[in-house]
C-alpha positions in Angstrom: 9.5 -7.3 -23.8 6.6 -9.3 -22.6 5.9 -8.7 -19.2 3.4 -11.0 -17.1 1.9 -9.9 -13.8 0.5 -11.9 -11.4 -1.6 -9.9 -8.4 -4.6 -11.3 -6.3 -6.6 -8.1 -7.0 -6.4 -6.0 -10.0 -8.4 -2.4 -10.5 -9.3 -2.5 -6.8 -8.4 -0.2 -4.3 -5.4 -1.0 -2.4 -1.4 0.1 -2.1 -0.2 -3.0 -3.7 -2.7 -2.9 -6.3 -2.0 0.6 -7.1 1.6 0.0 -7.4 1.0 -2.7 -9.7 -1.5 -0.8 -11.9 1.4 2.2 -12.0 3.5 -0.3 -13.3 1.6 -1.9 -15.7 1.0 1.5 -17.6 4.1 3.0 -17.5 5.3 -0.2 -19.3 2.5 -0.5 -21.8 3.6 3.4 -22.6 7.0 2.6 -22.9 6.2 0.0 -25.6 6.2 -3.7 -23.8 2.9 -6.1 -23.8 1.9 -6.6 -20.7 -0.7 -9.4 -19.1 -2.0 -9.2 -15.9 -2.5 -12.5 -14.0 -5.6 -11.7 -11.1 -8.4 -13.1 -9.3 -12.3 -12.3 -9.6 -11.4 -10.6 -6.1 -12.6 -6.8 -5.3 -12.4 -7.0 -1.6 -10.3 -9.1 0.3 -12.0 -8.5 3.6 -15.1 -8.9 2.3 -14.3 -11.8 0.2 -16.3 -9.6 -2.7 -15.9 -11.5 -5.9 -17.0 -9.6 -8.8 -17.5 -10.5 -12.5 -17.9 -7.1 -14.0 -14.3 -6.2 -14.4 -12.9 -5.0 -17.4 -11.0 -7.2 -19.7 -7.9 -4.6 -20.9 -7.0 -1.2 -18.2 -4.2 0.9 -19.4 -3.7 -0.6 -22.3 -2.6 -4.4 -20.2 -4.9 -7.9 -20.9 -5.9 -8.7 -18.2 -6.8 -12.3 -17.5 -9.2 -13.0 -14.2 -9.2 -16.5 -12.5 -12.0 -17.4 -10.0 -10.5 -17.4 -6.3 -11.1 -19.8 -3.5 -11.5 -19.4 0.4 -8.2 -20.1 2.0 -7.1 -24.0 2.7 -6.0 -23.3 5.8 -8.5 -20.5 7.6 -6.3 -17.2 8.9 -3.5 -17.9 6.0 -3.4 -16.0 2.9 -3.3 -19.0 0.4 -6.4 -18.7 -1.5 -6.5 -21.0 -4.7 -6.6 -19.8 -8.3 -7.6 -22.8 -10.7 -6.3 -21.9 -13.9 -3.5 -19.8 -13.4 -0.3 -22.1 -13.5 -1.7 -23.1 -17.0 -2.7 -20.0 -18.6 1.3 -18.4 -17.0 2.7 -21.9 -18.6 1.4 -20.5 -22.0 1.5 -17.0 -21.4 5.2 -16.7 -23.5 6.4 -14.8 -21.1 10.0 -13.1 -21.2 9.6 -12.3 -16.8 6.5 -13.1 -14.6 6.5 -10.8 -11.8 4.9 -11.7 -8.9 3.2 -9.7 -6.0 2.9 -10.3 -2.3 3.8 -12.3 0.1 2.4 -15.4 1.4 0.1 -15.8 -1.2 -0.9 -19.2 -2.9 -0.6 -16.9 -6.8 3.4 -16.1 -5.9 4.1 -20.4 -5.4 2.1 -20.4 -8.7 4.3 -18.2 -10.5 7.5 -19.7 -9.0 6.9 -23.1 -9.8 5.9 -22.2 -13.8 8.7 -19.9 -13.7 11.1 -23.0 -12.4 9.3 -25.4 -14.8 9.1 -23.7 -18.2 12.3 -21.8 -17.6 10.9 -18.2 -17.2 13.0 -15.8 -15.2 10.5 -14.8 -11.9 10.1 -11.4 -10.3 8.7 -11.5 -6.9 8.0 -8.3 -5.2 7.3 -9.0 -1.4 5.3 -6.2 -0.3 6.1 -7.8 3.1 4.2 -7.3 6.1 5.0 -9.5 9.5 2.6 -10.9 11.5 -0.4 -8.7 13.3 1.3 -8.1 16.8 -2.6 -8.7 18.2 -2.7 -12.2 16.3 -2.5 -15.1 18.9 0.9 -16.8 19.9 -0.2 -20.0 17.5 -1.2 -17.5 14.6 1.8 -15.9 15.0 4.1 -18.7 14.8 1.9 -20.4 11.7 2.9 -17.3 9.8 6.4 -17.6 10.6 6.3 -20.9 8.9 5.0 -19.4 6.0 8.0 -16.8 5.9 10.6 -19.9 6.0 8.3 -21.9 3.7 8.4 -19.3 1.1 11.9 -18.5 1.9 13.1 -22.2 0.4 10.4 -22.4 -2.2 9.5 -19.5 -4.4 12.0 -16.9 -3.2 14.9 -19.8 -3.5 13.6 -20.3 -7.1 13.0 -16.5 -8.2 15.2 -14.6 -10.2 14.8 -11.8 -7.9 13.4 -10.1 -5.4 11.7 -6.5 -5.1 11.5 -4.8 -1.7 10.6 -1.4 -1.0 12.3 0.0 1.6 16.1 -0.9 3.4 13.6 -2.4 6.4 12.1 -4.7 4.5 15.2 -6.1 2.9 16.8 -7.0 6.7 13.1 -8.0 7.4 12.6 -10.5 4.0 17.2 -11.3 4.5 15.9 -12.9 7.6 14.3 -15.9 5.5 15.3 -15.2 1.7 18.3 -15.4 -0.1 19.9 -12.1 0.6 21.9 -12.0 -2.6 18.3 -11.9 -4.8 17.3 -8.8 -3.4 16.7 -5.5 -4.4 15.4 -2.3 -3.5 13.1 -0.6 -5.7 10.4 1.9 -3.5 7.2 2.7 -5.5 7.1 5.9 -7.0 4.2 8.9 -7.5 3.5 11.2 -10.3 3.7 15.1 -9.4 2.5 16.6 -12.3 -1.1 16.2 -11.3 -0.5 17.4 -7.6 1.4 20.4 -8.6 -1.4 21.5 -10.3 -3.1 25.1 -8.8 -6.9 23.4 -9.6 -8.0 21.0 -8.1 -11.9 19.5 -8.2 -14.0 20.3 -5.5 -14.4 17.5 -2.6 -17.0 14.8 -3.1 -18.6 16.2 0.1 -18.4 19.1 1.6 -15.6 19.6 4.0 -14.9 21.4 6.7 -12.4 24.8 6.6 -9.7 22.9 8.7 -9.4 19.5 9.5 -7.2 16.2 10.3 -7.0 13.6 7.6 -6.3 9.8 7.5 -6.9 8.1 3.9 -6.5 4.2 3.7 -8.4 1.4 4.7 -10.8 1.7 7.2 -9.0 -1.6 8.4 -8.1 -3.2 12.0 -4.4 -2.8 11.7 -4.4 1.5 10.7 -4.9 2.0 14.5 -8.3 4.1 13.6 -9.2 3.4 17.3 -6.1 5.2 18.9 -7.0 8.1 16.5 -10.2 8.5 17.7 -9.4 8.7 20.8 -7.0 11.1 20.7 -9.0 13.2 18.6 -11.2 13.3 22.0 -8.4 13.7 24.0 -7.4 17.2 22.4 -8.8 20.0 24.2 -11.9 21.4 22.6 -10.8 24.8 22.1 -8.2 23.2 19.3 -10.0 20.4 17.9 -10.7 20.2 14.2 -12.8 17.4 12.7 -11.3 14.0 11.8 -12.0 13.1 8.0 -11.5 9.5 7.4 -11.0 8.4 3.6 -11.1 5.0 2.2 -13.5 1.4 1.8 -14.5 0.3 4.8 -12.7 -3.4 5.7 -15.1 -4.0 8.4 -14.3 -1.8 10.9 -16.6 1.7 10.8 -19.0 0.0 12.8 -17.1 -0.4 16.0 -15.7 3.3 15.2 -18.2 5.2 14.9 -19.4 3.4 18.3 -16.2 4.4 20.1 -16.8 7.8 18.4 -19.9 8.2 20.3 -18.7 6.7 23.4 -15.9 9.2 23.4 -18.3 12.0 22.4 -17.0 13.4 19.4 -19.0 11.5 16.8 -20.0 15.2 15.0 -16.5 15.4 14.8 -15.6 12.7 12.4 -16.6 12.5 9.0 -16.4 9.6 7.0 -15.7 10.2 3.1 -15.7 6.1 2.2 -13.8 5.6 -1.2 -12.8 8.2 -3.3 -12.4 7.1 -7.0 -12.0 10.6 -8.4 -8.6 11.1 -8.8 -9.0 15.2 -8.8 -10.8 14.9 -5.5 -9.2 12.2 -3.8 -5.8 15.5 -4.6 -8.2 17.9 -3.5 -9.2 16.4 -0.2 -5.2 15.8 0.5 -4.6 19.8 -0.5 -7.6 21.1 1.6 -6.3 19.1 4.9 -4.7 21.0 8.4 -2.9 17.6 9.2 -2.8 14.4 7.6 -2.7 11.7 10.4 -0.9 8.0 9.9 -1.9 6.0 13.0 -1.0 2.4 11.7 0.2 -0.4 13.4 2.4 -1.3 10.3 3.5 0.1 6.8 5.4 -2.1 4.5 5.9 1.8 2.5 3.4 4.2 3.1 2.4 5.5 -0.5 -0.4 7.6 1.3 2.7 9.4 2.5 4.1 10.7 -0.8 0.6 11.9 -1.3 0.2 14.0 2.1 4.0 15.3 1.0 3.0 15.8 -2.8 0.4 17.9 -1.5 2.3 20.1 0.9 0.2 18.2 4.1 2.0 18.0 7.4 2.4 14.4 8.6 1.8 13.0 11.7 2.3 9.5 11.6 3.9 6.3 13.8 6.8 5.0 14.1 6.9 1.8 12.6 7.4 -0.2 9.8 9.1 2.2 6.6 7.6 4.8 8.3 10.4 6.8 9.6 12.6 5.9 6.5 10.1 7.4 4.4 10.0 10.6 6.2 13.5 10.9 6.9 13.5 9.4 10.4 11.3 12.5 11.2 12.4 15.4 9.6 9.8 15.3 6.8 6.8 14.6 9.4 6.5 14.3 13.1 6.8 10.4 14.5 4.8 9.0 17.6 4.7 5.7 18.9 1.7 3.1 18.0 -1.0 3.2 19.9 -0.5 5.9 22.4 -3.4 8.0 22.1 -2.0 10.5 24.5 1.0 11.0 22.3 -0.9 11.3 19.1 -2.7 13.7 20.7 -0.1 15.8 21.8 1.7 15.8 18.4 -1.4 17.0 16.4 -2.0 19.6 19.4 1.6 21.1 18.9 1.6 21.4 14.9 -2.4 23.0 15.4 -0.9 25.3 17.7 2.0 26.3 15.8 1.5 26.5 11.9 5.5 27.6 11.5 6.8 24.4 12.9 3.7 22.5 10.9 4.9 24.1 7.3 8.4 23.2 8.4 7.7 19.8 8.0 5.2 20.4 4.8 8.5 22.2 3.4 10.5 19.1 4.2 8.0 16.6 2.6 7.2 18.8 -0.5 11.6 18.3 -0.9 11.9 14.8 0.0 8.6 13.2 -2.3 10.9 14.8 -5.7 13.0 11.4 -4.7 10.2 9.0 -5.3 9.1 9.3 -9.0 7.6 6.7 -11.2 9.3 7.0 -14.3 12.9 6.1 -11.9 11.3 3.3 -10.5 10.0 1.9 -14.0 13.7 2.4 -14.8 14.6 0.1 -12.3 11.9 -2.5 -12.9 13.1 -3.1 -16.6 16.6 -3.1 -16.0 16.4 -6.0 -13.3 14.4 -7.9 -15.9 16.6 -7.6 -18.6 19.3 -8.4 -15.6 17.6 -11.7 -14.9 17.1 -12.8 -18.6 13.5 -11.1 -19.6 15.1 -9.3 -22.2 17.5 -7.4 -24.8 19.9 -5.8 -22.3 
């Protein structure tokens, strides 16, 4: 099968990008050709275009179109010249498309609708920032309809990850294209006794967030309730990830809050062995976000037999068993977030209760099912031999 895949960033740090990349190999090792479709993007905060990227990963072409600021400032519909043409010749049996309100995913629906190529569109959906302005708020809506009678009328199918997101995308798709397929992780690597040692060194115990250092991760609420603890069971806060513009204010609200020796910031890990290592060597692993379409830091804190203390939103509580595989707080209530990493610090039976729990419920999210999936829906919409 020939399998297209169109993604704004491509070997870049990022959930969605990581999902795609797992993807991508898994198919290439299962014997299909696979293109991938992406922009000259590395950072999407930072609007870092790069031109150094490599021209096959994982066996997968991969073709790179120069990206454009946004028509419309705030909205994600950058502009790809190039990429309805090159997808027009591609010979394609499925494009699958990635993200949601996104210029690339109207691309790939219109070639799709025009040359008669079935069209995969996972959503990856997120709903508007609840801090975004009334006005913001409602533009984005119009998106969500807009792409609900356009692309996602014209696709084959639709991917979502979770049950959530299926009522959440049903609200402005067609409910009858969609599907859920959740990302996967591999667990050979994690189960493994070595690991590489830390990039840095760490401390002996200590509370871990990994993501982007971003506005919408609630970083400031986990600051502040890492001050809020009382001293005599505080550990240090390590922060892993690139930095989308918001270390600056943190570590001033660190300092403020007087626990700036406390945190330590990592940045990006791009060892694989000691991005593991860092997750294995973690007290706590902390997930303060506003939002999580999945979570796939999640399966990594589980794979690694972390406890989990994370909010309740989003696929959060889905993923982790509405609570049993990780303790759930609201958003942005320091004072609770506090409390919960305090009680788990203070008891290590009830902590590796919940480590027990995720180490059980992350053998339910493998790659190799989800790859399973994947094909099968293409074949199902056309892209294929069945």
């Amino acid at each position: 099968m020939k399998i297209a895949q169109v993604t704004l960033r491509f070997d870049a740090p990022g959930g969605v990008e990581f999902t795609v990349r797992e993807l991508t190999k898994r198919f290439v090792g299962r014997g299909h050709s696979v293109d991938v479709y992406a922009s000259d993007l590395y950072d999407e905060a930072h609007w870092d275009r790069r031109a150094d990227f490599r021209a096959t990963v994982d066996g997968a072409r991969v073709h790179r179109f120069p990206v454009y600021k946004r028509v419309i400032p705030g909205l994600t519909l950058p502009l790809w010249p190039g990429l309805m043409t090159a997808l027009a010749d591609s010979e394609a049996d499925v494009i699958h498309a990635h993200s949601h309100r996104y210029g690339h995913v109207l691309q790939a629906a219109a070639v799709g609708h025009h040359r008669d190529i079935p069209v995969v569109i996972s959503t990856h959906y997120h709903p508007a920032d609840r801090r975004e302005p009334p006005i913001k708020r409602g533009l984005l809506r119009v998106q969500d309809v807009g792409f609900g009678a356009t692309a996602y009328r014209h696709a084959a199918a639709l991917v979502v990850e979770t049950e959530l997101e299926a009522r959440l995308v049903g609200e402005f798709a067609p409910r009858h294209l969609i599907h859920v397929i959740p990302p996967g992780i591999d667990l050979e690597p994690w189960s493994a006794d070595a690991g590489a040692p830390p990039s840095q060194e760490l401390p002996p115990r200590y509370l871990l967030y990994a993501g982007r250092i971003a506005s919408n991760k609630g970083l400031p609420t986990l600051v502040t309730a890492l001050a809020r603890l009382p001293p005599s069971v505080r550990v240090p806060l390590v922060l892993m990830g690139p930095d989308w513009g918001e270390r600056a204010a943190l570590e001033h609200l660190a300092d403020q809050l007087g626990v700036s020796k406390e945190v330590v910031w990592l940045g990006h890990v791009p060892d694989e062995r000691q991005h593991r290592e860092v997750f294995r060597r973690a007290t706590l692993f902390v997930l303060p976000s506003e939002w999580e379409a999945f979570g796939l830091v999640l399966l990594e804190a589980m794979a690694a037999g972390c406890p989990i203390v994370a909010t309740e939103v989003g696929a959060v509580p889905e993923v982790l068993e509405q609570g049993r595989a990780g303790r759930l707080v609201p958003y942005g209530d320091p004072d609770r977030l506090a409390g919960a990493i305090q009680e788990l610090l203070e008891d290590p039976a009830k902590a590796q209760g919940f480590a027990v729990r995720g180490t059980q419920r992350v053998t339910q999210y493998g790659w190799e099912q989800a790859v399973d999936r994947h094909l099968e829906l293409y074949r199902h919409v056309g892209g294929g031999p069945g």
